[in-house]
LUMGU-333926 format. One record per residue: x, y, z of N, C-alpha, C in turn; residue number from 0; residue in three letters. Coordinates in nm, 2 decimals, decimal comma, padded with zeros to 4 digits. Layout:
     nc1     nc2     nc3    cac1    cac2    cac3     cc1     cc2     cc3   nr  rest
       X       Y       Z       X       Y       Z       X       Y       Z  NUM   ALA
...
# end
This chain:
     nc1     nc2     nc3    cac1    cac2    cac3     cc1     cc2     cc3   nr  rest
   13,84  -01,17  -02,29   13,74  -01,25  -02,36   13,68  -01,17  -02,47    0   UNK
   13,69  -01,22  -02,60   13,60  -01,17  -02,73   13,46  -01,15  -02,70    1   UNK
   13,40  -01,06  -02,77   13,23  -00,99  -02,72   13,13  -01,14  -02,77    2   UNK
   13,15  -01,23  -02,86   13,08  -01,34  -02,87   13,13  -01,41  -02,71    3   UNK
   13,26  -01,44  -02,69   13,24  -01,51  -02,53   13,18  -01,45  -02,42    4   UNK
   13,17  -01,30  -02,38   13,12  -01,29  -02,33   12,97  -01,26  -02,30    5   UNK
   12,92  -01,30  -02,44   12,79  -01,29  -02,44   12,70  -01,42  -02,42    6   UNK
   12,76  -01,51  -02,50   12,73  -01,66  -02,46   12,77  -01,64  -02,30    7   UNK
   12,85  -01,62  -02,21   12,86  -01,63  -02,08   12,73  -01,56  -02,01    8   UNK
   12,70  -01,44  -02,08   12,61  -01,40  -02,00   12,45  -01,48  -02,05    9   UNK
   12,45  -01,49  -02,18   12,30  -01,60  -02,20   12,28  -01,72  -02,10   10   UNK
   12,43  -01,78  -02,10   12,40  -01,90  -02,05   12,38  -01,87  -01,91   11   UNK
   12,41  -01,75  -01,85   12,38  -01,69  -01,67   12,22  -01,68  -01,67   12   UNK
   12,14  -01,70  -01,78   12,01  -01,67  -01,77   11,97  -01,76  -01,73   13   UNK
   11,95  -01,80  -01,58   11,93  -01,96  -01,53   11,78  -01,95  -01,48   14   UNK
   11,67  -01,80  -01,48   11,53  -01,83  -01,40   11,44  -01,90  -01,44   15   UNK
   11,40  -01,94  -01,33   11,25  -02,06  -01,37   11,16  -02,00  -01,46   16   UNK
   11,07  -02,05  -01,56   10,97  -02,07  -01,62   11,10  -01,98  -01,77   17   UNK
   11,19  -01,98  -01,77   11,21  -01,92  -01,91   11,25  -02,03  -02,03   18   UNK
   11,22  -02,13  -02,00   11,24  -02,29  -02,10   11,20  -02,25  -02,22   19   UNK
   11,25  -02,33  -02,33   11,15  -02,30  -02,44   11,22  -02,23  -02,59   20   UNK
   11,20  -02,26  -02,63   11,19  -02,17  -02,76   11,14  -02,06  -02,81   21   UNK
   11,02  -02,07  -02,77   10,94  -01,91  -02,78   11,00  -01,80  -02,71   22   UNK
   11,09  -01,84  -02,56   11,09  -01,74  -02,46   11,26  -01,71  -02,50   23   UNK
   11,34  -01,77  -02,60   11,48  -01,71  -02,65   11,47  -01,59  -02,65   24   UNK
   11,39  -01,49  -02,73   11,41  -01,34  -02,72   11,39  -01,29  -02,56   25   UNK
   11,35  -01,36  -02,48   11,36  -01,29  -02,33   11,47  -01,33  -02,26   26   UNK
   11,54  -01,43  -02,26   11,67  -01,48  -02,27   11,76  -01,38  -02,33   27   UNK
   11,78  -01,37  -02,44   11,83  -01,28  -02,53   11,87  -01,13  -02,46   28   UNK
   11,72  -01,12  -02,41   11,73  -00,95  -02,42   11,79  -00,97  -02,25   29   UNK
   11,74  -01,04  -02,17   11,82  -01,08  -02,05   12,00  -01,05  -02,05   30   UNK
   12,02  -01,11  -02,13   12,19  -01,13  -02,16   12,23  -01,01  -02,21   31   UNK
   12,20  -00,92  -02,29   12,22  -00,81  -02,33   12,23  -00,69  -02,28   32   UNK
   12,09  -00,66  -02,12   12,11  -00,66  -02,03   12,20  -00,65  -01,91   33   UNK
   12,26  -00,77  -01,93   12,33  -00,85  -01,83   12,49  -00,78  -01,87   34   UNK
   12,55  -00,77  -02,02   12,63  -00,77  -02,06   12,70  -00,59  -02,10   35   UNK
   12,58  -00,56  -02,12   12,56  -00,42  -02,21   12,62  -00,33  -02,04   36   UNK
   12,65  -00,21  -02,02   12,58  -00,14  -01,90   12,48  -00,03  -01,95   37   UNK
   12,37  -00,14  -01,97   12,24  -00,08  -01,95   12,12  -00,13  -01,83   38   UNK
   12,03  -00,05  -01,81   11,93  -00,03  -01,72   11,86  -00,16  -01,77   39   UNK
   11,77  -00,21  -01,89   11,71  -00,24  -01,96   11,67  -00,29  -02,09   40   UNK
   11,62  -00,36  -02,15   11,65  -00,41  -02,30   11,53  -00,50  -02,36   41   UNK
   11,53  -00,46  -02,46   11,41  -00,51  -02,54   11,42  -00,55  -02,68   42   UNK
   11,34  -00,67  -02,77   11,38  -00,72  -02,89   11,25  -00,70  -02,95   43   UNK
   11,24  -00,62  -03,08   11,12  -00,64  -03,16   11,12  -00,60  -03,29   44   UNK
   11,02  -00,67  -03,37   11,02  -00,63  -03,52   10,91  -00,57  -03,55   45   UNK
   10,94  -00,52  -03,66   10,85  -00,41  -03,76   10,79  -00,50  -03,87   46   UNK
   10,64  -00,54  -03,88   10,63  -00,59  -03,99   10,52  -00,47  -04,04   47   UNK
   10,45  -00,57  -04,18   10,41  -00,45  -04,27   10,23  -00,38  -04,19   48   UNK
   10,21  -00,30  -04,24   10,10  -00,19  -04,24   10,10  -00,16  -04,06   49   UNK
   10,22  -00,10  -04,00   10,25  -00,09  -03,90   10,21  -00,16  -03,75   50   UNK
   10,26  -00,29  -03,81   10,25  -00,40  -03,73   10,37  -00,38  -03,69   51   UNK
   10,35  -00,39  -03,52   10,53  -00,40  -03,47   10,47  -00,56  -03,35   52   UNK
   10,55  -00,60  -03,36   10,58  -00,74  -03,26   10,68  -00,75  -03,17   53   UNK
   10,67  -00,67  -03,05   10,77  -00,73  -02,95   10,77  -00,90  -02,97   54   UNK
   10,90  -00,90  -02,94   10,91  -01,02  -02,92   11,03  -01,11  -02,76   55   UNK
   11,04  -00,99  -02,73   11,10  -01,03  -02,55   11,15  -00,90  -02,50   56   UNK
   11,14  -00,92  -02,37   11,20  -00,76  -02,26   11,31  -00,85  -02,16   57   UNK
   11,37  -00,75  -02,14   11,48  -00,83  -02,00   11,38  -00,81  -01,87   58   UNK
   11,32  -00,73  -01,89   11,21  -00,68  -01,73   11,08  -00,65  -01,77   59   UNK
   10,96  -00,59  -01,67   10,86  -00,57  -01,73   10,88  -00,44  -01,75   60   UNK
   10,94  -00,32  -01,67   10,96  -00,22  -01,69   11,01  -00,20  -01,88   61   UNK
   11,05  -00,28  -01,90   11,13  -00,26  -02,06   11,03  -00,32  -02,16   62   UNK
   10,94  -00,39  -02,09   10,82  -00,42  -02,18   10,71  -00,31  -02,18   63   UNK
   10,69  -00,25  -02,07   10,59  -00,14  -02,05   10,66  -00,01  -02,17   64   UNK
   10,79  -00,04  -02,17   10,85   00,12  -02,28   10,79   00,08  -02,39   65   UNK
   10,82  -00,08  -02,43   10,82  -00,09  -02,53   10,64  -00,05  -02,60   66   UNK
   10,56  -00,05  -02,49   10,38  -00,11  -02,56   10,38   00,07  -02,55   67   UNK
   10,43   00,12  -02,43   10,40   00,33  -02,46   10,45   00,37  -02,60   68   UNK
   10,58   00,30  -02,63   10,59   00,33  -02,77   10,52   00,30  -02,92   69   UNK
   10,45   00,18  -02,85   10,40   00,12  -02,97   10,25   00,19  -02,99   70   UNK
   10,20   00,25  -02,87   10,03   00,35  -02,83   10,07   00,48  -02,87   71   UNK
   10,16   00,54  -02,86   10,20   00,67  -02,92   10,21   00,67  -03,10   72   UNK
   10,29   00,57  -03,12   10,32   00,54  -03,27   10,42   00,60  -03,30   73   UNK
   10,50   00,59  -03,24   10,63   00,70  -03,29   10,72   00,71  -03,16   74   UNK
   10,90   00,66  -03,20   10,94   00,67  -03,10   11,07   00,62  -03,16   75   UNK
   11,22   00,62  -03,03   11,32   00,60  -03,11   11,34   00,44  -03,17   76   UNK
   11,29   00,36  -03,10   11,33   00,20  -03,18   11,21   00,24  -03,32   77   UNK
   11,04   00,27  -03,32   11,04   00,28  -03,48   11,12   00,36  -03,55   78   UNK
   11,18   00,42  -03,53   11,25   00,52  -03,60   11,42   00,51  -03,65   79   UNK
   11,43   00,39  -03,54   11,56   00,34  -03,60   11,52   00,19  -03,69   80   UNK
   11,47   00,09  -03,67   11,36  -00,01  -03,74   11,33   00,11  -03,93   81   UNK
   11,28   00,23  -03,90   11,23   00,27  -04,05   11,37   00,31  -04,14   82   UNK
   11,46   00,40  -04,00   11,57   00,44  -04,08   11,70   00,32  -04,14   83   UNK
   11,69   00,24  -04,00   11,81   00,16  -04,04   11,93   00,19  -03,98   84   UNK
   11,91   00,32  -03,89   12,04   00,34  -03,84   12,01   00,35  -03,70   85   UNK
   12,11   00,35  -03,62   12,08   00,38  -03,47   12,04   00,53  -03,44   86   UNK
   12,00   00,51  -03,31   11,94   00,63  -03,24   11,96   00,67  -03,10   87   UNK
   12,01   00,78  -03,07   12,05   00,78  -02,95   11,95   00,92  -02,87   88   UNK
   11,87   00,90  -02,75   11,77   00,98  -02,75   11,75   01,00  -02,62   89   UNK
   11,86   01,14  -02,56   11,84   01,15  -02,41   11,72   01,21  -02,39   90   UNK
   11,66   01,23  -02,28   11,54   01,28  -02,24   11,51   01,43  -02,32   91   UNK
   11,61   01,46  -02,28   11,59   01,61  -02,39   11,53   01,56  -02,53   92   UNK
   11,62   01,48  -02,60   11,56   01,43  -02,75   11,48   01,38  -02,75   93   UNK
   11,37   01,32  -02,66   11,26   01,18  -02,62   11,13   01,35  -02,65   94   UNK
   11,20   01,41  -02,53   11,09   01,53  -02,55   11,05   01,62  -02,69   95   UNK
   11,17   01,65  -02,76   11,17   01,73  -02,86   11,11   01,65  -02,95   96   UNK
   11,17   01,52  -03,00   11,14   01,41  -03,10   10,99   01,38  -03,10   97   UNK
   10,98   01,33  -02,98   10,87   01,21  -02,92   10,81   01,27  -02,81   98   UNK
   10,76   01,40  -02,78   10,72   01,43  -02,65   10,59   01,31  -02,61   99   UNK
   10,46   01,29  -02,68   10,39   01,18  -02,63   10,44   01,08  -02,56  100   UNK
   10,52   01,05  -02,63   10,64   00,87  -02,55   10,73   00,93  -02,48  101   UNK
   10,81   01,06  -02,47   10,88   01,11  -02,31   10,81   01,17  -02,15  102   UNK
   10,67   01,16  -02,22   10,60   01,19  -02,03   10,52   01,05  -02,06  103   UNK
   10,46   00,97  -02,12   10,46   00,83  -02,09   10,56   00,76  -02,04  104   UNK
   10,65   00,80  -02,08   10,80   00,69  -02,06   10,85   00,74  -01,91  105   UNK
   10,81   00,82  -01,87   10,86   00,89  -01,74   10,74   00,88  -01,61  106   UNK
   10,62   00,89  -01,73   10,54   00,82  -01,61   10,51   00,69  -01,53  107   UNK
   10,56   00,64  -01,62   10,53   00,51  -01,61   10,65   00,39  -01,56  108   UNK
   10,77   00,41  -01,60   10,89   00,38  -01,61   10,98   00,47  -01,52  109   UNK
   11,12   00,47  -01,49   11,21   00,48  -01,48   11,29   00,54  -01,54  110   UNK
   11,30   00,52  -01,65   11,41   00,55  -01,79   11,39   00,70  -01,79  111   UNK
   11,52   00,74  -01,84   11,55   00,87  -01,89   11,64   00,89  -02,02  112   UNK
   11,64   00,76  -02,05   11,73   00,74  -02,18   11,72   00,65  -02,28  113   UNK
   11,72   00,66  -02,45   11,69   00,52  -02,52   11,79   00,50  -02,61  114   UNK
   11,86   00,41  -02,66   11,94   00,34  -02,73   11,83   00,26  -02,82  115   UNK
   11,89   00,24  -02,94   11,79   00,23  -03,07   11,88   00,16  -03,17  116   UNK
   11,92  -00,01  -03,15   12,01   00,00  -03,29   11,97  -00,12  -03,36  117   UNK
   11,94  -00,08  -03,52   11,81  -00,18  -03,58   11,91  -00,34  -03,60  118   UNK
   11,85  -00,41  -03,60   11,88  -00,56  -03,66   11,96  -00,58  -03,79  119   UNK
   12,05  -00,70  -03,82   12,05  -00,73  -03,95   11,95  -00,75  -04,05  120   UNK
   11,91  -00,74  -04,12   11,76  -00,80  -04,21   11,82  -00,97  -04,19  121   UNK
   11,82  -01,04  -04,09   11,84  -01,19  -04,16   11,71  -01,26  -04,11  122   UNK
   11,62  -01,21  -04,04   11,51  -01,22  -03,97   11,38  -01,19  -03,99  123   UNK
   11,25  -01,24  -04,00   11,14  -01,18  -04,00   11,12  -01,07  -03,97  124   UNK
   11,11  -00,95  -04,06   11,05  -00,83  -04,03   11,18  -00,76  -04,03  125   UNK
   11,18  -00,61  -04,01   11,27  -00,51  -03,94   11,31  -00,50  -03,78  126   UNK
   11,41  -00,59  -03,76   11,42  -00,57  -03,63   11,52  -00,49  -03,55  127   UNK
   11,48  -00,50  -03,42   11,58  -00,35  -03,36   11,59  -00,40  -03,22  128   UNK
   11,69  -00,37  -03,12   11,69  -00,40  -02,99   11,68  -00,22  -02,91  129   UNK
   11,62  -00,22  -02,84   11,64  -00,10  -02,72   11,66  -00,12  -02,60  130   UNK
   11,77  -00,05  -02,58   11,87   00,02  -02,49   11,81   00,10  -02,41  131   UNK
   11,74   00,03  -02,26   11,72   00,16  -02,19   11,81   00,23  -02,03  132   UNK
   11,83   00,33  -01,99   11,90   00,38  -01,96   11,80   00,47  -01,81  133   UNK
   11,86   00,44  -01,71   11,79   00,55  -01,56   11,87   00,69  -01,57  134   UNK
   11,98   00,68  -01,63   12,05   00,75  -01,61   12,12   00,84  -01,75  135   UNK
   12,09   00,94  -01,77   12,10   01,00  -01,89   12,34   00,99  -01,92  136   UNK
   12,37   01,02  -01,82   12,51   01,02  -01,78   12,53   00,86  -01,83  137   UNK
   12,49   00,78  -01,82   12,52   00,65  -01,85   12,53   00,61  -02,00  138   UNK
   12,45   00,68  -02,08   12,50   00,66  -02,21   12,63   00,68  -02,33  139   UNK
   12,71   00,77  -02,28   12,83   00,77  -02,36   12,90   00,66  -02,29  140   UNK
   12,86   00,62  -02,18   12,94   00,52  -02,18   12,93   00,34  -02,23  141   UNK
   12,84   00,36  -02,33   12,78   00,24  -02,42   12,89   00,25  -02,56  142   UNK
   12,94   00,12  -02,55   13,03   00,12  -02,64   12,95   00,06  -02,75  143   UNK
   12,96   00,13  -02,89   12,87   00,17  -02,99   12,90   00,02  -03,04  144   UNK
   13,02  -00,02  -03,02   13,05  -00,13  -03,18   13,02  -00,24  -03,09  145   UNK
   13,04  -00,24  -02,94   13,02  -00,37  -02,91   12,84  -00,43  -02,88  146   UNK
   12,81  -00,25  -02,92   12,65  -00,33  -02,91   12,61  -00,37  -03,02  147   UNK
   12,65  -00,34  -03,10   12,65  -00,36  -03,21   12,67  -00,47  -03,26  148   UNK
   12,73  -00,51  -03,21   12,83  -00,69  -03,22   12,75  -00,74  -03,18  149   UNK
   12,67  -00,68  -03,03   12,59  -00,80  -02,95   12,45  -00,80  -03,03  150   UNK
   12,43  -00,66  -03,08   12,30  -00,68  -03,18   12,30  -00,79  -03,31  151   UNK
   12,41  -00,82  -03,40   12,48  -00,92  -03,48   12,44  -01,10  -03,40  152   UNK
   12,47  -01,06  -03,28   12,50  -01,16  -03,20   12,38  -01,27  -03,19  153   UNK
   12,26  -01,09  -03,15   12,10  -01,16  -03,12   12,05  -01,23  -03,25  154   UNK
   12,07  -01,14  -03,35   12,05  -01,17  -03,48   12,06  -01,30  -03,51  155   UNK
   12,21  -01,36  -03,51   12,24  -01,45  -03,57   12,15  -01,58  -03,45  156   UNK
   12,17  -01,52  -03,33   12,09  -01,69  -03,24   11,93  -01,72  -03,24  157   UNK
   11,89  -01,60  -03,31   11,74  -01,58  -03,38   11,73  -01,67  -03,51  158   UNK
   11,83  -01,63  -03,59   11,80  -01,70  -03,76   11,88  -01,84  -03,74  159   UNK
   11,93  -01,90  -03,64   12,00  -02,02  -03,63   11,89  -02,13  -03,59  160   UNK
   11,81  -02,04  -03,46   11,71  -02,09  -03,43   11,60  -02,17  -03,52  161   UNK
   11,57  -02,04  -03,60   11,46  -02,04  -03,71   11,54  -02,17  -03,79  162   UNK
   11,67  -02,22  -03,86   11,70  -02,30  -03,94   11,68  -02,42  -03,90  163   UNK
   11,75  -02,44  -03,75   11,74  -02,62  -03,68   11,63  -02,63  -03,63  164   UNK
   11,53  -02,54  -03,64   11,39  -02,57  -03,54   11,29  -02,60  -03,65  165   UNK
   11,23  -02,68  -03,62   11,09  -02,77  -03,67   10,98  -02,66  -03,65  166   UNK
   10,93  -02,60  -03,74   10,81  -02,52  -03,74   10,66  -02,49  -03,87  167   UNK
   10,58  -02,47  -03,81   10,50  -02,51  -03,93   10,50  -02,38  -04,03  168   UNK
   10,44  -02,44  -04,16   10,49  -02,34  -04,24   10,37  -02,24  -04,20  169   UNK
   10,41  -02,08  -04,22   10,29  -02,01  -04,23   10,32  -01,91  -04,11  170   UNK
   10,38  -02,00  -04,02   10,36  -01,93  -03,89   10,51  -01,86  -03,82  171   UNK
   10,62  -01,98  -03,87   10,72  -01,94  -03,87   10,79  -01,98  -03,72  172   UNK
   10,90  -01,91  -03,67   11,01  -02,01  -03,58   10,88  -02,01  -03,46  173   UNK
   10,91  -02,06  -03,33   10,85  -02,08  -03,22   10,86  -01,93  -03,17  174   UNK
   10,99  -01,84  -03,16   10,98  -01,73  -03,14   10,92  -01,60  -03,15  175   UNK
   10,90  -01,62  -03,27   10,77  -01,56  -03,33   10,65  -01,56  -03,23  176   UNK
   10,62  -01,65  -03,15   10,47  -01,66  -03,09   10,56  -01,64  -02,93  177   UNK
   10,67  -01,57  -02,89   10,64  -01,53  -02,75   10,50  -01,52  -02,69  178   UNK
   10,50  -01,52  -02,54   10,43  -01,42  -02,47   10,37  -01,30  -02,53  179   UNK
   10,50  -01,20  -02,53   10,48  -01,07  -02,53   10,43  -01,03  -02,72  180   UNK
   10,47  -01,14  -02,80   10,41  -01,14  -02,94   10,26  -01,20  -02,99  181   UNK
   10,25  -01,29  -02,88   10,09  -01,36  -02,84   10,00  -01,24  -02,82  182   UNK
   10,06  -01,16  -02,68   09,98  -01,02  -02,65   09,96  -00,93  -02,75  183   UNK
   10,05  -00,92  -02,85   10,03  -00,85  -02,89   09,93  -00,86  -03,04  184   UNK
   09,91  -01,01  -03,05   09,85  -01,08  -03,20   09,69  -01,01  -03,16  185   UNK
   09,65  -01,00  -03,03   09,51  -00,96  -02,98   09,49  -00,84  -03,04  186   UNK
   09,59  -00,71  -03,02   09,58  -00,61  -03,05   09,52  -00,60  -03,21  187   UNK
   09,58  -00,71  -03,32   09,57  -00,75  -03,43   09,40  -00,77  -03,44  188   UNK
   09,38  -00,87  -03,35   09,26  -00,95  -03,34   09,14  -00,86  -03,29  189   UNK
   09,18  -00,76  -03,23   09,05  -00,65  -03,19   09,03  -00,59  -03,32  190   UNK
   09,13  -00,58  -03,33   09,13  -00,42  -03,52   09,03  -00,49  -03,60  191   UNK
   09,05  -00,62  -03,60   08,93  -00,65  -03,71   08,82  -00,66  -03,64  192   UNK
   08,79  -00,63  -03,50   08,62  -00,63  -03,51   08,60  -00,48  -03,51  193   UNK
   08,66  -00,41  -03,47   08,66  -00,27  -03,50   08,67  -00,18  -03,60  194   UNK
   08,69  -00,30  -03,74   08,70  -00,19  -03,83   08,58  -00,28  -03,92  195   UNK
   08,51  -00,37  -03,83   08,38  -00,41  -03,90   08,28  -00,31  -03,86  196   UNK
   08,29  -00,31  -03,71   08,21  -00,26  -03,63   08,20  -00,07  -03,67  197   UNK
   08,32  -00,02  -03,68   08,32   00,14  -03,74   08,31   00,11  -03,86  198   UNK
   08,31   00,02  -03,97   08,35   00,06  -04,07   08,48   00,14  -04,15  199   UNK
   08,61   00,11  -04,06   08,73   00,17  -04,10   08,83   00,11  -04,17  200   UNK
   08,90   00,16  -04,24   09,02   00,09  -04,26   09,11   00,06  -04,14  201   UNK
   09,24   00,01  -04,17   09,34  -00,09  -04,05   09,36  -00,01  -03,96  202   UNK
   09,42   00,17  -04,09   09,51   00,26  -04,05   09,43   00,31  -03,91  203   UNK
   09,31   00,35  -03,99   09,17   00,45  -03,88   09,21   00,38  -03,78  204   UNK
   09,13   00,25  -03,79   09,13   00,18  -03,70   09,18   00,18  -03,57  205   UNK
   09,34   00,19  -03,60   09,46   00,18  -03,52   09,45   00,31  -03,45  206   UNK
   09,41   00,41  -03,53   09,45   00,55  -03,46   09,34   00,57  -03,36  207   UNK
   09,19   00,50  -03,41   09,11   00,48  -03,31   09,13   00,41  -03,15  208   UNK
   09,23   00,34  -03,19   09,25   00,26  -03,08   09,33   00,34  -02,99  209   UNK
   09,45   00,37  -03,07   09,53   00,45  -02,99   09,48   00,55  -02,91  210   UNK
   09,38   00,63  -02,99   09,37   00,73  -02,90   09,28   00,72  -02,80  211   UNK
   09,21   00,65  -02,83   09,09   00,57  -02,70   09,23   00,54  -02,56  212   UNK
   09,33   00,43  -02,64   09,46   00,41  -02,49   09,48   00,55  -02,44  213   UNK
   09,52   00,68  -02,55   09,61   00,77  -02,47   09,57   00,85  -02,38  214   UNK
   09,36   00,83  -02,41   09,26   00,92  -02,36   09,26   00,84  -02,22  215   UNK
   09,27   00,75  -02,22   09,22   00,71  -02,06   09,34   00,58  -01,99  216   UNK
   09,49   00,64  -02,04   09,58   00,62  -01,96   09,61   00,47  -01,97  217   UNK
   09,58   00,38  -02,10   09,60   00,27  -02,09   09,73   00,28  -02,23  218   UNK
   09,78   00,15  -02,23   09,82   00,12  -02,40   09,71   00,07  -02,48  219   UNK
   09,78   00,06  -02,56   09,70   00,00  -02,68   09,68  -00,17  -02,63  220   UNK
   09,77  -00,25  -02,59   09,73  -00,37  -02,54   09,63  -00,42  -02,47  221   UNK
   09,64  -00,28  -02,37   09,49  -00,31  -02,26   09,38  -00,25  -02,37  222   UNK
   09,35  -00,16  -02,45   09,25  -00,12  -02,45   09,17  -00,26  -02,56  223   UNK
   09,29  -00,31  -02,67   09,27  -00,42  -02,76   09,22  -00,58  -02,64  224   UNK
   09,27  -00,57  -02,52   09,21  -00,67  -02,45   09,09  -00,63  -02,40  225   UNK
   09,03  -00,52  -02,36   08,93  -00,48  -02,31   08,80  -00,50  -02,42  226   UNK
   08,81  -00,50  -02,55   08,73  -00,51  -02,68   08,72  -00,67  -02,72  227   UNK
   08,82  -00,74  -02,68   08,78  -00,89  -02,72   08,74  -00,99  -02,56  228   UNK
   08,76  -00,92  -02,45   08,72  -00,95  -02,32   08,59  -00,90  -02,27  229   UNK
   08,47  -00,85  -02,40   08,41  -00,77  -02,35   08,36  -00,65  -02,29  230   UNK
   08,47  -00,60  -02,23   08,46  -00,49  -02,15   08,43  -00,38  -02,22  231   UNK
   08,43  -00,37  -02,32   08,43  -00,20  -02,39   08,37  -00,28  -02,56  232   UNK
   08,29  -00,22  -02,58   08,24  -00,26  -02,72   08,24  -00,14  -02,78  233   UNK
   08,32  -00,26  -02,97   08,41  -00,15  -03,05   08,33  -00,04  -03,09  234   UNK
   08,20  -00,01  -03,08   08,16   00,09  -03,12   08,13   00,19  -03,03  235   UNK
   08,18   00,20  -02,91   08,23   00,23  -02,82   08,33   00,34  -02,84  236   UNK
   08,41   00,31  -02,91   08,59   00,38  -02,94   08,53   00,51  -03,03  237   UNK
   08,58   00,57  -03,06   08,59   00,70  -03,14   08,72   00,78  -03,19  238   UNK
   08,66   00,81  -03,30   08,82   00,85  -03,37   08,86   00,97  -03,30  239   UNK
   09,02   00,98  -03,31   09,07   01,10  -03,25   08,97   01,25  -03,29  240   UNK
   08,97   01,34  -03,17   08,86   01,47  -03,22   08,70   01,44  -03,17  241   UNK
   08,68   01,32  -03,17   08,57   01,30  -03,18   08,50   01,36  -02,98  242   UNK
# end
């Protein structure tokens, strides 16, 4: 069977309750890839501008939890294949050397010992990239490069097909765009601006304020941005790194 049949075989195997919808394709998506790849785990998300990243679906939560450690560090191998454009292959040894902040979060927190990194076609909003995660460091040479490759092509194209036959308003863009895990993440958006009223910062500060408030007391960046518009922690509160 050709890597398109057996990827449609494995999307259409994505039969669990509550995943209906349009919005929830990229969890579908990253499901099947998953399902199809021999990998541990998998994740879909884009790079938009002044380092805005947007998951936009996980196969698990564990692969959603990689994804938000990577996005609280700021640095890791999916942005780094997203900036370069090329893939990235990044055993625990390389996670540590490259990315040590995101290889003892990624170990504490997760499972994984291994990341697969290969960016998107541009046919899509943003810079996008799928990651490949891995329990087993031994398990990665045996990822065949072209066929994920194919299946990355694959995601690609069921994303921008989507966007063409789907009715969406202008401004905001396909239904996919507003997952779950891209909803969660619009807050993060939505805290920054009271925080850079509240300190008086730019986006950049801002962000690095946030971050390091997550990395200081073991959260991500999502919890600490829900903790600031839920009340719990008021933005003047946070403090820039050093502080």
């Amino acid at each position: 069977m050709s890597i398109a049949g057996r990827f449609e075989e494995a999307l259409t195997s994505v039969t669990e309750t509550g995943l209906d919808g349009p919005e929830l394709l990229p969890t579908r998506l990253s499901r099947a890839i998953a399902r199809m790849l021999p990998v541990d785990g998998a994740g879909i998300s884009l790079a938009g501008p002044d380092g805005q990243r947007i998951p936009l679906g996980a196969s698990s939560e564990p692969a959603a939890v990689a994804e938000r450690l990577q996005f609280t560090v700021g640095a890791g191998p999916c942005m780094t294949a997203q900036e370069a454009r090329e893939p990235v292959f990044a055993m625990y040894g390389d996670l540590q050397r490259r990315w040590p902040a995101f290889a003892d979060l990624l170990r504490q927190r997760t499972d994984y010992y291994a990341v697969v990194a290969l960016p998107l076609r541009e046919a899509i909003s943003g810079l996008g990239a799928i990651d490949l995660y891995f329990y087993r460091e031994d398990d990665v040479p045996e990822l065949d490069v072209f066929e994920a490759m194919a299946v990355g092509d694959l995601v690609t194209s069921a994303l921008s097909e989507t966007a063409v036959w789907s009715d969406w308003e202008p401004g905001r863009g396909p239904r996919w765009l507003h997952s779950p895990a891209a909803k969660r993440r619009a807050r993060v958006w939505e805290a920054m601006g009271m925080i850079t009223l509240a300190l008086e910062l730019d986006a950049a500060a801002a962000l690095a304020v946030v971050r390091a408030t997550a990395y200081a007391t073991d959260q991500t960046v999502d919890d600490v941005a829900a903790d600031v518009l839920d009340g719990r922690v008021k933005p003047d509160e946070l403090r820039a790194p050093g502080d």
